[in-house]
MDTraj code that builds the backbone (N, CA, C; nanometers):
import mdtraj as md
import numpy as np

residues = "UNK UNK UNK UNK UNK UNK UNK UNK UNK UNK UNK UNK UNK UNK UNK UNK UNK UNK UNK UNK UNK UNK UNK UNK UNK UNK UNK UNK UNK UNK UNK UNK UNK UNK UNK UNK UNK UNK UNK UNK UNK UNK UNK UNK UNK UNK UNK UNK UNK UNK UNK UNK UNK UNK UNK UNK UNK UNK UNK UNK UNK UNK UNK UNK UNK UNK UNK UNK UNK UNK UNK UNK UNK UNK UNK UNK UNK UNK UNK UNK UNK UNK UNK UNK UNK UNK UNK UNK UNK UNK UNK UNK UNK UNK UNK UNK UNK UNK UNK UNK UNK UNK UNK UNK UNK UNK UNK UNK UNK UNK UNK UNK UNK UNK".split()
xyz = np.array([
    [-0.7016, -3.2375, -6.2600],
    [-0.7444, -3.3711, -6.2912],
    [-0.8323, -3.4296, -6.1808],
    [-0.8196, -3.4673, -6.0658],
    [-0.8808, -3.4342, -5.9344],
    [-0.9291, -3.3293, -5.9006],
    [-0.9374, -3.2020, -5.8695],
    [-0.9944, -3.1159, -5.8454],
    [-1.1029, -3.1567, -5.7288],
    [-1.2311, -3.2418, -5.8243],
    [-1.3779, -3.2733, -5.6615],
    [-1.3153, -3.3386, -5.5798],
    [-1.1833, -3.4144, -5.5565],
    [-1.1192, -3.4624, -5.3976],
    [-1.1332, -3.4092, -5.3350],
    [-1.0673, -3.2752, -5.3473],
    [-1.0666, -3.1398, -5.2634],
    [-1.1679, -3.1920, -5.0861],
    [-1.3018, -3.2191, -5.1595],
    [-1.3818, -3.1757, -5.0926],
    [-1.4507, -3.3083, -4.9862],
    [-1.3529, -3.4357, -5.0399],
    [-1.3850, -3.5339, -4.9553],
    [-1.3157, -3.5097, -4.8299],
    [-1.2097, -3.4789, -4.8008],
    [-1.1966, -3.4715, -4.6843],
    [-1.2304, -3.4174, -4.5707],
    [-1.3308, -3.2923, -4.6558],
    [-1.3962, -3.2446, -4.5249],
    [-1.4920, -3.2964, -4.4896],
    [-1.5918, -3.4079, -4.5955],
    [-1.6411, -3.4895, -4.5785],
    [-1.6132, -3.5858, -4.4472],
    [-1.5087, -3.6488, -4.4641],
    [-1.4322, -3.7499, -4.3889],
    [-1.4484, -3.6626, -4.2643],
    [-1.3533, -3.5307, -4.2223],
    [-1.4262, -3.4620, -4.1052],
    [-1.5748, -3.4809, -4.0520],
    [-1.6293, -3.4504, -4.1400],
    [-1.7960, -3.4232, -4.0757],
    [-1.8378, -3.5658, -4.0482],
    [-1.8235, -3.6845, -4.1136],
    [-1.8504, -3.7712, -4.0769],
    [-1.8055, -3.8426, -3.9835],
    [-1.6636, -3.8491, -3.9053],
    [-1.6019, -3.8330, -3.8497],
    [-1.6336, -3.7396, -3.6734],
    [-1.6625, -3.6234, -3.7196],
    [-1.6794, -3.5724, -3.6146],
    [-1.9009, -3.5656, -3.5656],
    [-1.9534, -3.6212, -3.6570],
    [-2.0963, -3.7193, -3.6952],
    [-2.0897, -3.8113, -3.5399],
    [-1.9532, -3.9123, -3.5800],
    [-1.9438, -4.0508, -3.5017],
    [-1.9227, -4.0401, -3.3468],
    [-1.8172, -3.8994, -3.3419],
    [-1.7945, -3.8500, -3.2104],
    [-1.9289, -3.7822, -3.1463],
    [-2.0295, -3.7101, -3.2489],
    [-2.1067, -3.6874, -3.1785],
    [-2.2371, -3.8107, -3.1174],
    [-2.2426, -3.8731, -3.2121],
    [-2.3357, -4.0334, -3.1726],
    [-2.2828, -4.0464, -3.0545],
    [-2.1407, -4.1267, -3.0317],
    [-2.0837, -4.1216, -2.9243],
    [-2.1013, -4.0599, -2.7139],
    [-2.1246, -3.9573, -2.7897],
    [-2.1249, -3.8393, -2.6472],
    [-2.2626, -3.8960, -2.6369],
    [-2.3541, -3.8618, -2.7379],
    [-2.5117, -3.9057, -2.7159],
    [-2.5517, -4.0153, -2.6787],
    [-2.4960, -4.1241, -2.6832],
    [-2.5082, -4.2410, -2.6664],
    [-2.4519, -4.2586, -2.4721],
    [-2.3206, -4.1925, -2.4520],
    [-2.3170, -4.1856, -2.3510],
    [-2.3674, -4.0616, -2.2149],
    [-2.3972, -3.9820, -2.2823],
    [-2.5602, -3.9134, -2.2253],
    [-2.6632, -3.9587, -2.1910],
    [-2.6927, -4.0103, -2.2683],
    [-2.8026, -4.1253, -2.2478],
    [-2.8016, -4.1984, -2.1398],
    [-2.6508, -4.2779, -2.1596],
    [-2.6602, -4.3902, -2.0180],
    [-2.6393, -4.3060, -1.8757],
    [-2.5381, -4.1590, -1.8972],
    [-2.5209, -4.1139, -1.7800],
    [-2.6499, -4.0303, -1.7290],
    [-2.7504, -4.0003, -1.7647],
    [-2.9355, -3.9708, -1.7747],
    [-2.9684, -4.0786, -1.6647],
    [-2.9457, -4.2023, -1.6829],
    [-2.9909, -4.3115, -1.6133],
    [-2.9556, -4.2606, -1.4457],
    [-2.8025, -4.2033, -1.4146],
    [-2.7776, -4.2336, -1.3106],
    [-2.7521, -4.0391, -1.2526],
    [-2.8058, -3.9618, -1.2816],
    [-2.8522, -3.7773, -1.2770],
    [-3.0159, -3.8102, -1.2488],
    [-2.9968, -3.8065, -1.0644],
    [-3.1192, -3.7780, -0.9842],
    [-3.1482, -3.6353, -0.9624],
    [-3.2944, -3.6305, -1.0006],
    [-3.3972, -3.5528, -0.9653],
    [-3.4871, -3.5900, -0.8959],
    [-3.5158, -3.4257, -0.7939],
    [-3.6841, -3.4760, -0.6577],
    [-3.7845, -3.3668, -0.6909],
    [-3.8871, -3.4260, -0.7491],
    [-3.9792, -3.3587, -0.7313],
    [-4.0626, -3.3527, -0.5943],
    [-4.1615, -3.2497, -0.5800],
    [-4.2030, -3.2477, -0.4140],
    [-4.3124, -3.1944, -0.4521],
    [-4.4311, -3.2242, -0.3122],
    [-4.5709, -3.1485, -0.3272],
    [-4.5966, -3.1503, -0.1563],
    [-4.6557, -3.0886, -0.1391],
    [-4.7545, -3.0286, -0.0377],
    [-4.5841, -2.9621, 0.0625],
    [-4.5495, -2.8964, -0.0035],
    [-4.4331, -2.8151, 0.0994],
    [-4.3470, -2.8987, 0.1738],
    [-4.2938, -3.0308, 0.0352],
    [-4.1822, -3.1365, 0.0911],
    [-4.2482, -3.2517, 0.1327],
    [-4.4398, -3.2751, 0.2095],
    [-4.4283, -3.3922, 0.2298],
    [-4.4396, -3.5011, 0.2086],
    [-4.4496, -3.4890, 0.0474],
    [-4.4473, -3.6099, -0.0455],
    [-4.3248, -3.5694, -0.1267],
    [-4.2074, -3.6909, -0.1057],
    [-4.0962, -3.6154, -0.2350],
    [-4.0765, -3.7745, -0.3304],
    [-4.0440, -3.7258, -0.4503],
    [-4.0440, -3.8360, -0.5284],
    [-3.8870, -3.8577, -0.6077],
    [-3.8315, -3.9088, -0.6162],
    [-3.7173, -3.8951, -0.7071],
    [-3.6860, -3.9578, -0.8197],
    [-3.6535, -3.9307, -0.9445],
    [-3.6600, -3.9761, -1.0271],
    [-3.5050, -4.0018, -1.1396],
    [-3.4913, -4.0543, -1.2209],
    [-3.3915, -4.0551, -1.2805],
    [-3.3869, -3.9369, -1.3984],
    [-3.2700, -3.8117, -1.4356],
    [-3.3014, -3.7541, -1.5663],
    [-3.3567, -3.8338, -1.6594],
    [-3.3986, -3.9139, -1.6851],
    [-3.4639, -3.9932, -1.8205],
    [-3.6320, -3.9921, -1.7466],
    [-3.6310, -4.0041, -1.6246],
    [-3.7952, -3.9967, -1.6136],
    [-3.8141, -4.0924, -1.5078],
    [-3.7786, -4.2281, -1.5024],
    [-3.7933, -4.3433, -1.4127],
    [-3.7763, -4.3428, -1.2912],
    [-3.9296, -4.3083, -1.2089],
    [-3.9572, -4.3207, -1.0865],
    [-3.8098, -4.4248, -1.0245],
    [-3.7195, -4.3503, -0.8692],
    [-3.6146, -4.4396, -0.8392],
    [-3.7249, -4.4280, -0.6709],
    [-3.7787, -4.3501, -0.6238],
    [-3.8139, -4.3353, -0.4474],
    [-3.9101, -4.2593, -0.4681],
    [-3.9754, -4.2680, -0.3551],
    [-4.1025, -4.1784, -0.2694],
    [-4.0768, -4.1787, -0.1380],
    [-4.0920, -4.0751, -0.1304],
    [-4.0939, -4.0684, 0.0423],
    [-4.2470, -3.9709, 0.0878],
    [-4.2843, -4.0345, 0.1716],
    [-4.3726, -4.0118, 0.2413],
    [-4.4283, -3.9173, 0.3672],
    [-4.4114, -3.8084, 0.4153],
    [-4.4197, -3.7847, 0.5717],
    [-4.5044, -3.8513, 0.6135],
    [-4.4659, -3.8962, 0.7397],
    [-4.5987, -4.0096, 0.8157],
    [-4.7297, -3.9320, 0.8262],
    [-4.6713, -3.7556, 0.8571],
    [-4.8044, -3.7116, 0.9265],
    [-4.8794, -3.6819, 0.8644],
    [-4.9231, -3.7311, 0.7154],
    [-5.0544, -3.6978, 0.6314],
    [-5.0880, -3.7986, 0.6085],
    [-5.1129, -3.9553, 0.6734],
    [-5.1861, -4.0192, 0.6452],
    [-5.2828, -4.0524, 0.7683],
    [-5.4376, -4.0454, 0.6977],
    [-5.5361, -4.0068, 0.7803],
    [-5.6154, -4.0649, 0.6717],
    [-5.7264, -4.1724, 0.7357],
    [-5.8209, -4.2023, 0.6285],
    [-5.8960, -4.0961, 0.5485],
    [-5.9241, -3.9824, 0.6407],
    [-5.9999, -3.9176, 0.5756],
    [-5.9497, -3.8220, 0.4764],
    [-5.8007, -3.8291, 0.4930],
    [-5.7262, -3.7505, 0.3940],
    [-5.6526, -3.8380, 0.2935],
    [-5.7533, -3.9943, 0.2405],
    [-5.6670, -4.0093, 0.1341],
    [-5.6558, -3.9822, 0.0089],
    [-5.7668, -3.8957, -0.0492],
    [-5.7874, -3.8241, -0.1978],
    [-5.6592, -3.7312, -0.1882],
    [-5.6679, -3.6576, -0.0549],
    [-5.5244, -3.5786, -0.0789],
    [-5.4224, -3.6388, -0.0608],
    [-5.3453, -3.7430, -0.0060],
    [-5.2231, -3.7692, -0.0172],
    [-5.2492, -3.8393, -0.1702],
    [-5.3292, -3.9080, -0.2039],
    [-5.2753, -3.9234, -0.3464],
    [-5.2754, -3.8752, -0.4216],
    [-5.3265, -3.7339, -0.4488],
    [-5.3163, -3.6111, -0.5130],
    [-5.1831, -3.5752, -0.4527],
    [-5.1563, -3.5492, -0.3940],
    [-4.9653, -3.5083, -0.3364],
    [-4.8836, -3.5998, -0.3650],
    [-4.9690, -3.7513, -0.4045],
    [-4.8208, -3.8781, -0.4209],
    [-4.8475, -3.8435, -0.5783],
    [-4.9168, -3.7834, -0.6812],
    [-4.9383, -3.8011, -0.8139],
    [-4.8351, -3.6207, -0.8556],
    [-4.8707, -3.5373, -0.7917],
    [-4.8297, -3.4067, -0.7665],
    [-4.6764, -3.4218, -0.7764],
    [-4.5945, -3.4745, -0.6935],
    [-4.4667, -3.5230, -0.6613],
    [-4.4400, -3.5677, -0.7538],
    [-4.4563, -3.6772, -0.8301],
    [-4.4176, -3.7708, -0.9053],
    [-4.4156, -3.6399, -1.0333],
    [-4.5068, -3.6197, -1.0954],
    [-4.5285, -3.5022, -1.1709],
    [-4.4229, -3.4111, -1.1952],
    [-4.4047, -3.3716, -1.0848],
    [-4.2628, -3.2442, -1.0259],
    [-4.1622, -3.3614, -1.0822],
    [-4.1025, -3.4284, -1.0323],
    [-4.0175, -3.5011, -1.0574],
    [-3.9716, -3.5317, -1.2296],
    [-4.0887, -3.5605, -1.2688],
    [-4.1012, -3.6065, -1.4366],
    [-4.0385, -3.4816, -1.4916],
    [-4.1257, -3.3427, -1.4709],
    [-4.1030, -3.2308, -1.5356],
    [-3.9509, -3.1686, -1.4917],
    [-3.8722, -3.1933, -1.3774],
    [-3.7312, -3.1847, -1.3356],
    [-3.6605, -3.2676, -1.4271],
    [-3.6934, -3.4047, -1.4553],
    [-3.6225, -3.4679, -1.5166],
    [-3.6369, -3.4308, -1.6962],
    [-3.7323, -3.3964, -1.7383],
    [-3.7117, -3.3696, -1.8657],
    [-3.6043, -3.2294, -1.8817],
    [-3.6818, -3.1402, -1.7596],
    [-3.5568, -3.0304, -1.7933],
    [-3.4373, -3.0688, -1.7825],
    [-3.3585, -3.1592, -1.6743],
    [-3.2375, -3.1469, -1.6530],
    [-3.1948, -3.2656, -1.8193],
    [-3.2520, -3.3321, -1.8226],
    [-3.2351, -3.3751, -1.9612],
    [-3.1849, -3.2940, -2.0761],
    [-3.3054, -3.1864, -2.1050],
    [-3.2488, -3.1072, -2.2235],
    [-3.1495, -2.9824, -2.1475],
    [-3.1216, -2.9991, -2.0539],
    [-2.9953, -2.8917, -2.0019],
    [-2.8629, -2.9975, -2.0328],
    [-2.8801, -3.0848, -2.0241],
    [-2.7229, -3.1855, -2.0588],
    [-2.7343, -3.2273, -2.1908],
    [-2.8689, -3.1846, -2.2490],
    [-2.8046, -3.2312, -2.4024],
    [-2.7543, -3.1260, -2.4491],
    [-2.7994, -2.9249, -2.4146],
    [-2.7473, -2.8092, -2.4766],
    [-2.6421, -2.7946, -2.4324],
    [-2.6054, -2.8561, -2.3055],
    [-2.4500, -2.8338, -2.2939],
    [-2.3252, -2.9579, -2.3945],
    [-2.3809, -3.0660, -2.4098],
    [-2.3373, -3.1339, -2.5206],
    [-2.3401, -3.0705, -2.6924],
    [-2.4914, -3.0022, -2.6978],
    [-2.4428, -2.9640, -2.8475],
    [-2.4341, -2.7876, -2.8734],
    [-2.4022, -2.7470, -2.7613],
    [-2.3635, -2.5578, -2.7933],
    [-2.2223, -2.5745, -2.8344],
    [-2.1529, -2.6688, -2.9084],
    [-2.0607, -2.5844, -2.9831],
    [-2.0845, -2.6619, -3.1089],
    [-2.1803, -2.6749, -3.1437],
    [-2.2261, -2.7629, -3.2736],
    [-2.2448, -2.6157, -3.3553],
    [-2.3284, -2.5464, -3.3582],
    [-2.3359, -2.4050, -3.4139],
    [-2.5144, -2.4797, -3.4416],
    [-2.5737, -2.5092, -3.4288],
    [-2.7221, -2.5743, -3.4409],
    [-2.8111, -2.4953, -3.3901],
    [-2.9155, -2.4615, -3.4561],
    [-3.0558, -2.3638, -3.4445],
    [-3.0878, -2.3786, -3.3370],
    [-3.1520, -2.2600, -3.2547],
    [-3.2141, -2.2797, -3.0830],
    [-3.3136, -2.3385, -3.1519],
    [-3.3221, -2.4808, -3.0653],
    [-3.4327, -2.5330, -3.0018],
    [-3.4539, -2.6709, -3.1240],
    [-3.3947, -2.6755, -3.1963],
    [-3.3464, -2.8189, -3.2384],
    [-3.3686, -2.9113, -3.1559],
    [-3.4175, -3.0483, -3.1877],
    [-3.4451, -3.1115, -3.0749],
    [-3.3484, -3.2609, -3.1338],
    [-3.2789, -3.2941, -3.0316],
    [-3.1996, -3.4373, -3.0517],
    [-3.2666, -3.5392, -3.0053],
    [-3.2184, -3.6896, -3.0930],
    [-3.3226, -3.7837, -3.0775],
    [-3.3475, -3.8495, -2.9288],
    [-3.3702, -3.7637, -2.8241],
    [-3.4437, -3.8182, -2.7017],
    [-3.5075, -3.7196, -2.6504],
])
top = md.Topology()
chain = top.add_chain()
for i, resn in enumerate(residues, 1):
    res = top.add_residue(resn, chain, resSeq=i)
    for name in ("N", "CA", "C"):
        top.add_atom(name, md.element.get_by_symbol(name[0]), res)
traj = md.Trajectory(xyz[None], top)
């Protein structure tokens, strides 16, 4: 007489375990904010650090490359740095979201909404 019930409850699971996953993602997200990354250029003496989400937090400078006549290159090393930094932070990004969804059973390289 029922019989299609059967199949709501696994429903109720998936949706259910849906909410838990929003959840984790949602707090990934905020813990992204505070998972520092340094990018670096000219062999450390520009380092930049950034937040896993991307958002420039520091620069540091070595004193001993500023020289008028060398300022095309330090700002090529302050743009270089920053760069490094961005591309650290996207990786360590999608390294904490595959460790969040490898037991999902989900296709390599699926991409989640950030």
């Amino acid at each position: 007489m029922l019989k299609g019930l059967g199949g709501l409850g696994d429903m109720a699971k998936m949706m259910k375990a849906a909410q838990e996953m929003q959840g984790k993602i949602a707090q990934l997200q905020e813990d992204m904010a505070h998972i520092m990354v340094e990018g670096e250029a000219g062999a450390g003496l520009v380092k930049a650090t950034a937040t896993a989400k991307g958002e420039l937090k520091a620069l540091n400078i070595d004193p001993s490359i500023f020289s008028s006549d060398d300022k095309e290159m330090v700002e090529d090393l302050i743009l270089a740095a920053v760069k490094d930094a961005q591309a650290k932070a996207t990786e360590r990004a999608a390294e904490e979201m595959q460790k969040l969804t490898d037991g999902l059973g989900l296709p390599p390289g699926m991409k989640m909404p950030f």
